[in-house]
Residue, then its C-alpha position, 0 to 999 in steps of 0.5 A: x557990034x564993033x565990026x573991027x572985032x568981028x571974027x567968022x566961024x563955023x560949027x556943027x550944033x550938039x546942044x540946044x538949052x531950054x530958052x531963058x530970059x534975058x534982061x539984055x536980050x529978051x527970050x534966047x537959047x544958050x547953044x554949043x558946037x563943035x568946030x572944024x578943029x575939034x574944039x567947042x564952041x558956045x553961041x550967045x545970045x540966040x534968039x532963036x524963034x526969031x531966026x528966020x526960016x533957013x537960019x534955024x538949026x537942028x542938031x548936027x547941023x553946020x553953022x556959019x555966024x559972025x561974032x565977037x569975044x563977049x565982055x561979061x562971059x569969060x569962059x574961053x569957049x562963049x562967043x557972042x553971036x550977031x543972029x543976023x549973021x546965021x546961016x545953015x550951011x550943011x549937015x555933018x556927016x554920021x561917018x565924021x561924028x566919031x571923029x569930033x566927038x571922042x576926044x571930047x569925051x570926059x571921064x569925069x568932071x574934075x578932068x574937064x576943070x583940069x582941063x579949063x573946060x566949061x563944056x563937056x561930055x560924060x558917058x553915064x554908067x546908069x541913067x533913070x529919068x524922073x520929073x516933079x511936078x510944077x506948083x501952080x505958082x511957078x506955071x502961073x509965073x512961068x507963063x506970064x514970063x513966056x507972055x512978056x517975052x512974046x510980047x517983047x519979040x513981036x516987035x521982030x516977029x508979030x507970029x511970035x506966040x508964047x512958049x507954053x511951059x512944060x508941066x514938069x521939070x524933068x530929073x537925071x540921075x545917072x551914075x559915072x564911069x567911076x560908080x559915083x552917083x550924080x543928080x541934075x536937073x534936066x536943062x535940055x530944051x528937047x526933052x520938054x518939047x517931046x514931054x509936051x509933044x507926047x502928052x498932047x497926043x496920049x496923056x500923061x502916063x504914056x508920054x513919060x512912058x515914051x520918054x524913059x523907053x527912049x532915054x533909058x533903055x533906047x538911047x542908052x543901049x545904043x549909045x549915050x553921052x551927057x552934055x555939060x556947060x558950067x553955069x555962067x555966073x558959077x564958075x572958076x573965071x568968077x573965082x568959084x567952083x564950077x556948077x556943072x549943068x546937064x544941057x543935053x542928053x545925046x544919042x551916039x549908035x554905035x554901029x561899027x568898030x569905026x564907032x559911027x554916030x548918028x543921033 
């Protein structure tokens, strides 16, 4: 990175996507925050299972990083992180959440392109969660993929193993505050690990029986918002509509008036 472009910053994490490839970074994870000043944040390119030990971050985790305005992603809220920089400074706490988070809170997604976001929170009106299963095909692709992949980062972690990929892809369908009815693939890196977690401990029907209980009746009835990022390449900065992608299924409890968030 030029050092005379260097910025500092800071953010507690909200979303973390599934990892993808990348032809210029290997394995990594498209992350988004909140900052001190309410406004988001997204971290590119994180390589995330390099991370050293302290660095890696969970939900609601504080970050500090250093980074610079990335050339080929346009969107006012991306920056491109230097991972060496990462560090985990503290956790927000549950009181302050609130305050960052409802502002943020769309009712829709024509208001967040009214606004030029390409990040944003959706309070869904239904949700049911469904998944269809992976041909043999793209788990054998897939697969390999992961295994060039931890091949590639070895080079920096000789522990790196391959991801195992998860069996399904997981569906949302939900509904908006305005009754419209939506579908979108499921990009949220959490519910294909607690799939994988649940299955590996009870089978295949009583982990999807776990996930719906949670997402469908637990984290609804206390609380819910959807995370949105537009797709990097579909978006109004390319010319075109946004595509609006679900990158995180967020558990808000509602405890008192003051609305106080935990997750």
């Amino acid at each position: 990175m030029n050092e005379q472009l260097r910025q500092i910053d800071e953010c507690f994490i909200l979303i973390k996507a599934q990892p993808h490839r990348s032809s210029n970074y290997f394995e990594t994870v498209c992350c988004a925050g909140v900052g001190r000043d309410g406004k988001w944040r997204r971290q590119y390119p994180v390589p995330f299972r390099i991370l050293e030990g302290a660095q890696k971050f969970n939900r609601w985790d504080w970050i500090r990083y250093e980074y610079v305005e990335g050339r080929n992603d346009r969107r006012k809220e991306s920056q491109k992180v230097d991972a060496k920089t990462l560090e985990v400074t503290g956790l927000i706490k549950k009181s302050e959440r609130a305050n960052f988070l409802n502002p943020l809170i769309r009712s829709s997604f024509a208001e967040a392109d009214s606004n030029d976001e390409s990040l944003t929170l959706l309070r869904p009106k239904k949700i049911i969660l469904t998944y269809k299963e992976k041909t043999l095909k793209e788990l054998t692709e897939e697969t390999k993929k992961h295994a060039e992949l931890a091949n590639q980062l070895s080079l920096f972690d000789a522990t790196a193993k391959p991801i195992i990929p998860c069996p399904l892809q997981f569906i949302l369908n939900w509904t908006d505050q305005d009754g419209k009815p939506h579908r979108h693939l499921n990009d949220d890196w959490e519910t294909s690990a607690a799939y994988n977690r649940f299955e590996r401990q009870y089978g295949h029907d009583k982990a999807i029986e776990i996930l719906k209980d949670k997402y469908e009746k637990q984290y609804f009835a206390a609380g819910l918002v959807l995370g949105f990022s537009t797709h990097s390449r579909r978006n109004v900065t390319y010319d075109t509509e946004n595509q609006w992608l679900l990158v995180g299924l967020i558990r808000l409890d509602v405890e008192t008036q003051d609305d106080l968030f935990i997750g």
